[in-house]
BASEDREN-569351 format. One record per residue: x, y, z of N, C-alpha, C, CB in turn; residue in one letter. Coordinates in steps of 0.2 Angstrom, whole numbers, padded with zeros to 4 digits, always signed. Glycine has a CB too. Example, Ala and Ser with C-alpha at 12.3 -4.5 7.8 and 13.67 -1.06 7.14 Angstrom:
BEGIN
+0066-0028+0039+0062-0022+0039+0066-0016+0039+0057-0022+0045A+0064-0011+0035+0068-0005+0036+0064+0000+0039+0070-0003+0029S
END
This chain:
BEGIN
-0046-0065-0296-0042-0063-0291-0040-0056-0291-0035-0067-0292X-0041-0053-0283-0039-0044-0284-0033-0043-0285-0041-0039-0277X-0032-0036-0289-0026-0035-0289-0023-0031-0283-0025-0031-0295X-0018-0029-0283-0015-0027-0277-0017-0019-0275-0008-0027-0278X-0019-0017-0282-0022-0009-0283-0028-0010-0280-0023-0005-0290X-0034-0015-0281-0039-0017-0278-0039-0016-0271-0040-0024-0280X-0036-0020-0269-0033-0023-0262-0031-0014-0259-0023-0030-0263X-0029-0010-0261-0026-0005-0260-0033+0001-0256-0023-0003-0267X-0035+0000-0264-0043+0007-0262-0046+0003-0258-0049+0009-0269X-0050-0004-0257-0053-0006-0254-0051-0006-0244-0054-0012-0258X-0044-0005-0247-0041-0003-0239-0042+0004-0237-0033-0004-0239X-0044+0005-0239-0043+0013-0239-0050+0014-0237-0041+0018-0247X-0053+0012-0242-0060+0014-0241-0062+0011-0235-0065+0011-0246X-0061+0006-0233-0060+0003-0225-0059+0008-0218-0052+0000-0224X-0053+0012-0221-0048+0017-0216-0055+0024-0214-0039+0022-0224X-0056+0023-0222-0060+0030-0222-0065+0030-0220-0062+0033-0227X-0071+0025-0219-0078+0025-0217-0075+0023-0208-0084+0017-0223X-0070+0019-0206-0069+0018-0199-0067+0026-0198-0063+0011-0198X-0062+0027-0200-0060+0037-0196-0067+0040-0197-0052+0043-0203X-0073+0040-0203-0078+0044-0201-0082+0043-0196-0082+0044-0206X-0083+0035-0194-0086+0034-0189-0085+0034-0181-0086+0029-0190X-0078+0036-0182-0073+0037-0175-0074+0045-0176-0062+0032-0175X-0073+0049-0180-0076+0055-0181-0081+0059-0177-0077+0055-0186X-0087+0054-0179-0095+0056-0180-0096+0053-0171-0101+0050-0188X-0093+0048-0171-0095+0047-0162-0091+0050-0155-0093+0039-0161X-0083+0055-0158-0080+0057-0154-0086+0064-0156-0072+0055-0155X-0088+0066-0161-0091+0074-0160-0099+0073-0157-0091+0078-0168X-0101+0066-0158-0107+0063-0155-0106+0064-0146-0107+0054-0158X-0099+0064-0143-0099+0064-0138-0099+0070-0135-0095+0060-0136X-0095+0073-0138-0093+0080-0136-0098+0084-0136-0089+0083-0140X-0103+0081-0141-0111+0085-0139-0115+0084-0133-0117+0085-0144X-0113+0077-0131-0116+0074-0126-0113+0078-0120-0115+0067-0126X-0106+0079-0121-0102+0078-0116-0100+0087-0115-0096+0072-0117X-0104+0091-0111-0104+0099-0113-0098+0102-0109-0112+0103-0111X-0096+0098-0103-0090+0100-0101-0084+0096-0100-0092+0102-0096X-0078+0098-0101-0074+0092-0100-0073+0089-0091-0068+0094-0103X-0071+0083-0093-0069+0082-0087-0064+0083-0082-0069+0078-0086X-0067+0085-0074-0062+0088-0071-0058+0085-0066-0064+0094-0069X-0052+0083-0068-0049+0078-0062-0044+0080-0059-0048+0071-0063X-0044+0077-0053-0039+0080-0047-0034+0073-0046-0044+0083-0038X-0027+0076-0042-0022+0069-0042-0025+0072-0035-0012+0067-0046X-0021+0065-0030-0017+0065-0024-0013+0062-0023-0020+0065-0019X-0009+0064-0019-0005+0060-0014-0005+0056-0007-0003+0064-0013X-0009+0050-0007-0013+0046-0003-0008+0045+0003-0016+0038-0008X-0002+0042+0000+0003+0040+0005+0004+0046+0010+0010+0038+0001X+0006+0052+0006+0007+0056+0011+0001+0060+0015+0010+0061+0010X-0004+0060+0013-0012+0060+0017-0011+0056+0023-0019+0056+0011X-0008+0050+0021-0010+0047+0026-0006+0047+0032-0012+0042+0025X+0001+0048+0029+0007+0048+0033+0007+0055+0038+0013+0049+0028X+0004+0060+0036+0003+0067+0040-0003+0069+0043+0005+0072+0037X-0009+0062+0040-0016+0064+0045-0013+0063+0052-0022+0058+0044X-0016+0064+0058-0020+0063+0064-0019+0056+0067-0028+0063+0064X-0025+0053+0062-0026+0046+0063-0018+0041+0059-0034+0043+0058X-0015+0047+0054-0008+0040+0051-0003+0043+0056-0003+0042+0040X-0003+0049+0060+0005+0046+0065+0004+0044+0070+0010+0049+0067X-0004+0043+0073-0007+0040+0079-0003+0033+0078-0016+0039+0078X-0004+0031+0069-0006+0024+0069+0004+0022+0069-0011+0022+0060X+0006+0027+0064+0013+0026+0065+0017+0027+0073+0017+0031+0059X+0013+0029+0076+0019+0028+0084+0017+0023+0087+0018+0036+0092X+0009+0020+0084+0009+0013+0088+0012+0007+0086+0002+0011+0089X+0014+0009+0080+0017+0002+0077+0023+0002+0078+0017+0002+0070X+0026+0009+0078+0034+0010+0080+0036+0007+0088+0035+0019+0081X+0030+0008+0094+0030+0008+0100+0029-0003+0099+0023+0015+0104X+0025-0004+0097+0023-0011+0096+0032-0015+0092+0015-0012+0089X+0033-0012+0085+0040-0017+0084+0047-0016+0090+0044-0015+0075X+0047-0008+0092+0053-0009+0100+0052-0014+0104+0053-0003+0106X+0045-0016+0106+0045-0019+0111+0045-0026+0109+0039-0018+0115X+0041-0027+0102+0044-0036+0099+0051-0037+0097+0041-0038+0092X+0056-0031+0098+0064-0032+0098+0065-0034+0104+0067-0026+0097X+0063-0030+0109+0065-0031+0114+0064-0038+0117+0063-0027+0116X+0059-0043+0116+0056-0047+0116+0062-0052+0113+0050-0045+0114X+0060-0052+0106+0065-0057+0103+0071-0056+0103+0063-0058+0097X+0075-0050+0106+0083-0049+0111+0082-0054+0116+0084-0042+0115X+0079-0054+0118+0077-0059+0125+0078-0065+0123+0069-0060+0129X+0073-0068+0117+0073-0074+0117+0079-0078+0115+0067-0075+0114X+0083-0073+0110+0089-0075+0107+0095-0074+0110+0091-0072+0101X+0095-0073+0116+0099-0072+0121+0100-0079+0126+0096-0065+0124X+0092-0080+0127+0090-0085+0131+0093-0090+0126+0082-0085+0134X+0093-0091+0118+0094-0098+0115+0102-0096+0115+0090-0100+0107X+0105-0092+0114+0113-0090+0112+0116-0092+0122+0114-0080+0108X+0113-0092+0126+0115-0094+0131+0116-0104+0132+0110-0089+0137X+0110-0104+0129+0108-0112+0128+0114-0115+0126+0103-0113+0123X+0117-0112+0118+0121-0112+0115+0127-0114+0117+0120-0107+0114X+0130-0108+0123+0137-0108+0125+0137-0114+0131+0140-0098+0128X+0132-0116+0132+0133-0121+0139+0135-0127+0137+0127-0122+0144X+0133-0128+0129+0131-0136+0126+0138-0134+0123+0123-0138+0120X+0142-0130+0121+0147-0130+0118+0153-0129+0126+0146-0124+0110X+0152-0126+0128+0156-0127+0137+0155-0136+0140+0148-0120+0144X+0150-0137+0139+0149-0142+0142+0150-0149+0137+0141-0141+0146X+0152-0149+0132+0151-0156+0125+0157-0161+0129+0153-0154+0114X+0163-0160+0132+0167-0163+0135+0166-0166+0140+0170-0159+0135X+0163-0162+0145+0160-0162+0151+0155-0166+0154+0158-0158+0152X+0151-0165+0150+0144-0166+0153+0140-0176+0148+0137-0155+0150X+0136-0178+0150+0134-0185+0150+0132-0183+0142+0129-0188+0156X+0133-0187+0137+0127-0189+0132+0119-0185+0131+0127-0196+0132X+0117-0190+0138+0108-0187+0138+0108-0179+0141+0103-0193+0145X+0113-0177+0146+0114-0170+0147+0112-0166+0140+0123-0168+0149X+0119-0169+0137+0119-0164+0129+0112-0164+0125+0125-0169+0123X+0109-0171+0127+0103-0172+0119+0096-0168+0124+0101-0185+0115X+0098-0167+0132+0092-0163+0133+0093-0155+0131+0090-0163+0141X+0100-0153+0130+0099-0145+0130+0099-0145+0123+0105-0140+0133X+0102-0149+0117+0100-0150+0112+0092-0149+0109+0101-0156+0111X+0090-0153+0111+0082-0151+0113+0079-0145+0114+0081-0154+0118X+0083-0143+0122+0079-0137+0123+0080-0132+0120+0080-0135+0129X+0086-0132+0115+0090-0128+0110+0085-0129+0105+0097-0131+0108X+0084-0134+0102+0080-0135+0095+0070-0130+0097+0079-0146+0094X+0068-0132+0105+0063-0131+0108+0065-0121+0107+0062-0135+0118X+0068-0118+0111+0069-0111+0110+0071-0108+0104+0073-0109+0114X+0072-0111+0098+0072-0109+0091+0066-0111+0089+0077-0113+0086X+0063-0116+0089+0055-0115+0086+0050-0112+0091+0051-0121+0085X+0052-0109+0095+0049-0104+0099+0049-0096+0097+0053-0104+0105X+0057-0095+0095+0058-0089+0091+0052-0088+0084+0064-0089+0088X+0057-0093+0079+0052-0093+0074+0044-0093+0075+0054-0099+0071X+0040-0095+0079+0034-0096+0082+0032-0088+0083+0034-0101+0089X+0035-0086+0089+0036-0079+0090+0035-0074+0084+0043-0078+0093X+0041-0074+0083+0043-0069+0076+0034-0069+0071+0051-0073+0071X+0033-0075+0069+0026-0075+0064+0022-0072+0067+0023-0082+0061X+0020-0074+0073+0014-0071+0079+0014-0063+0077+0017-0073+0088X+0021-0063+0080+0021-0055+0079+0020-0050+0074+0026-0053+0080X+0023-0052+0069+0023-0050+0060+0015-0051+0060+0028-0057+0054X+0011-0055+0062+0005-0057+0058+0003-0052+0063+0002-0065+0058X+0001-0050+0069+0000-0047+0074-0001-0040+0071+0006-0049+0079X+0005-0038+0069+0009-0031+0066+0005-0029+0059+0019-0034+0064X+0004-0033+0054+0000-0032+0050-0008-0030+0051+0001-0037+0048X-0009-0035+0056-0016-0035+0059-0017-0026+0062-0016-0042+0065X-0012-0024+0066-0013-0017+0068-0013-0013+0065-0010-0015+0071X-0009-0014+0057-0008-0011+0055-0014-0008+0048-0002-0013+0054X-0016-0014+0045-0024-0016+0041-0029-0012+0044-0027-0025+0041X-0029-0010+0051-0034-0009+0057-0034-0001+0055-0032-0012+0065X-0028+0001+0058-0025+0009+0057-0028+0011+0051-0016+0010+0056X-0027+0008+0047-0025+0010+0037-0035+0010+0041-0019+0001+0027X-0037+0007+0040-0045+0006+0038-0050+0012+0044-0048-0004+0039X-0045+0013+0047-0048+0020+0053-0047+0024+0048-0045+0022+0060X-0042+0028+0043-0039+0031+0042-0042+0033+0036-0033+0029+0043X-0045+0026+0033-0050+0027+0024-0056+0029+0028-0053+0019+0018X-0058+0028+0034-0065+0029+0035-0064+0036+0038-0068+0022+0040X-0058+0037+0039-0061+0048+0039-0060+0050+0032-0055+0055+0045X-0057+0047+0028-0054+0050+0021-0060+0050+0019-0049+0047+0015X-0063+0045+0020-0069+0043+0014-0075+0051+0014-0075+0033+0017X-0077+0053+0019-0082+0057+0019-0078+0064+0017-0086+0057+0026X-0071+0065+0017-0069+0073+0014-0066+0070+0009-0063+0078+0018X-0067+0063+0004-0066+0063-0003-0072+0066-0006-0065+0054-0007X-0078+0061-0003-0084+0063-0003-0086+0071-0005-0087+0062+0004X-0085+0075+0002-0085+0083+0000-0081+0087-0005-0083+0087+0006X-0075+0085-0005-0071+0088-0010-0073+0087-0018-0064+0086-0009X-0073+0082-0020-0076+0077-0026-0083+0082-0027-0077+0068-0024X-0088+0085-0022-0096+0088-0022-0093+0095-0023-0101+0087-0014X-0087+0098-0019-0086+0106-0017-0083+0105-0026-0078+0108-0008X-0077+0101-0027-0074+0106-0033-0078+0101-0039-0063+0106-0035X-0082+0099-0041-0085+0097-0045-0080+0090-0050-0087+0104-0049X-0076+0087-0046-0073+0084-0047-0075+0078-0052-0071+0083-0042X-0074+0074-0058-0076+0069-0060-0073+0064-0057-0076+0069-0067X-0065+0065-0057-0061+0058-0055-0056+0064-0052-0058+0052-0062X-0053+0056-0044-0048+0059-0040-0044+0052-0043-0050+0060-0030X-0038+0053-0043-0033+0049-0044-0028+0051-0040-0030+0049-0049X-0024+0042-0037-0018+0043-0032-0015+0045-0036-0015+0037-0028X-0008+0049-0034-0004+0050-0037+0002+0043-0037-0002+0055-0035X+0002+0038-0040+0007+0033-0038+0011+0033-0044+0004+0026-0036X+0019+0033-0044+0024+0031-0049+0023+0025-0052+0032+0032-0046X+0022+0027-0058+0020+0019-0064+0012+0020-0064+0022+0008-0058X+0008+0023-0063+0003+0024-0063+0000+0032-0065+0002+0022-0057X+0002+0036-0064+0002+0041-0065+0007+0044-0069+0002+0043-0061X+0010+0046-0074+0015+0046-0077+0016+0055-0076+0016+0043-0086X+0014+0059-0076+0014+0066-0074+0009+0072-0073+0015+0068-0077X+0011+0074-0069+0005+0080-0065+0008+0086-0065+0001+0078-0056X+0001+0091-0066+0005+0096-0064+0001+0099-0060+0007+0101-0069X+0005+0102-0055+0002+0107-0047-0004+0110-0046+0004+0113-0045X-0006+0110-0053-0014+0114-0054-0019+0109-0052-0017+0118-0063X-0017+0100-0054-0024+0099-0052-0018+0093-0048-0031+0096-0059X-0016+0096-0042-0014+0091-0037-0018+0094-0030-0004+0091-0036X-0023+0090-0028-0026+0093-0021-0025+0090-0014-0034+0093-0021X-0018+0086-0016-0015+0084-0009-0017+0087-0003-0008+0084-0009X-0015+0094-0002-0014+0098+0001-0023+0100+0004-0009+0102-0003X-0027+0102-0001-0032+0103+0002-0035+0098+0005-0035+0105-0002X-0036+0090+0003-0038+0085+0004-0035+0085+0014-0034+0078-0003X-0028+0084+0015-0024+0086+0021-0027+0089+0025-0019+0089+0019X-0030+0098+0023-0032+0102+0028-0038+0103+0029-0031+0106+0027X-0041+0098+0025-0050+0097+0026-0051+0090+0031-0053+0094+0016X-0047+0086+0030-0045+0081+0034-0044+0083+0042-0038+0079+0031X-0040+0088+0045-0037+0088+0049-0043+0093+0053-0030+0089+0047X-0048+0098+0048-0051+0102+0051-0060+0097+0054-0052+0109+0045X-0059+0092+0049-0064+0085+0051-0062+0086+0058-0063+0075+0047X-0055+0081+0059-0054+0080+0065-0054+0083+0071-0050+0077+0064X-0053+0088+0069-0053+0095+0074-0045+0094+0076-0058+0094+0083X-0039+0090+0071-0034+0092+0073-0030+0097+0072-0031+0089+0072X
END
């Protein structure tokens, strides 16, 4: 049975031949590897937010949800009118009166609800479209930039993802005006 001292050096000896090995392959690379690597953050969101093509895309989307307000004002207006006649009229008016506007009441709420997903789904849809016009000019001035500065790796700058950058390797800005000179904006 080993002793505990046993148990000890044999741990060690473990430690030592693994740290030589993690040694011999980290300086194994470094010979490989004759320059370090050079990587750049951006700022994707705001790339896109202040391209050409991102406030093209944001005034269409803006101009698209007024008008489905405006729209679904209508329609909740038309059911809240429904509304005041069935509650005006529950005294008044015949049983089958009531159970038709009931109805038409129940008909103009799944109209909304119907509406509203249409739109949402709609909204998305314009919006997936925008976003993918918008990669498809990035992509060719990632392309150049990543060739021009010898870039190994571009990273988004996203919070939880990126824990800290500093201004020297942030090329938001160049990414931006390379962008905008593509476009002729």
């Amino acid at each position: 049975m080993p002793t505990m001292t046993s148990f000890f050096r044999s741990s060690s000896r473990k430690y030592l031949v693994l740290g030589l090995l993690a040694l011999a392959l980290a300086s194994g690379s470094a010979v490989a590897q004759e320059t370090p690597a050079k990587i750049a953050v951006v700022n994707l969101d705001y790339i896109v937010t202040q391209s050409p093509a991102g406030k093209a895309l944001q005034a269409k989307l803006e101009a698209f949800q007024n008008q489905v307000q405006v729209q679904a004002e209508a329609l909740n207006n038309e059911a809240k009118d429904l509304r005041q006649r069935m509650v005006e009229g529950a005294n008044s008016l015949s049983e089958e009166k009531l159970a038709e506007m009931q109805k038409a009441f129940e008909d103009k709420t799944i109209s909304i609800r119907r509406f509203r997903d249409d739109k949402q789904r709609e909204g998305q849809k314009m919006q997936e479209e925008g976003l993918r016009e918008v990669e498809a000019q990035l992509e060719p001035v990632f392309t150049a930039i990543r060739d021009e500065g010898g870039y190994d790796l571009i990273l988004n700058n996203v919070p939880g993802v990126v824990v800290m950058v500093s201004q020297r390797v942030d090329i938001t800005q160049k990414v931006l005006d390379k962008l905008k000179a593509s476009t002729g904006s």
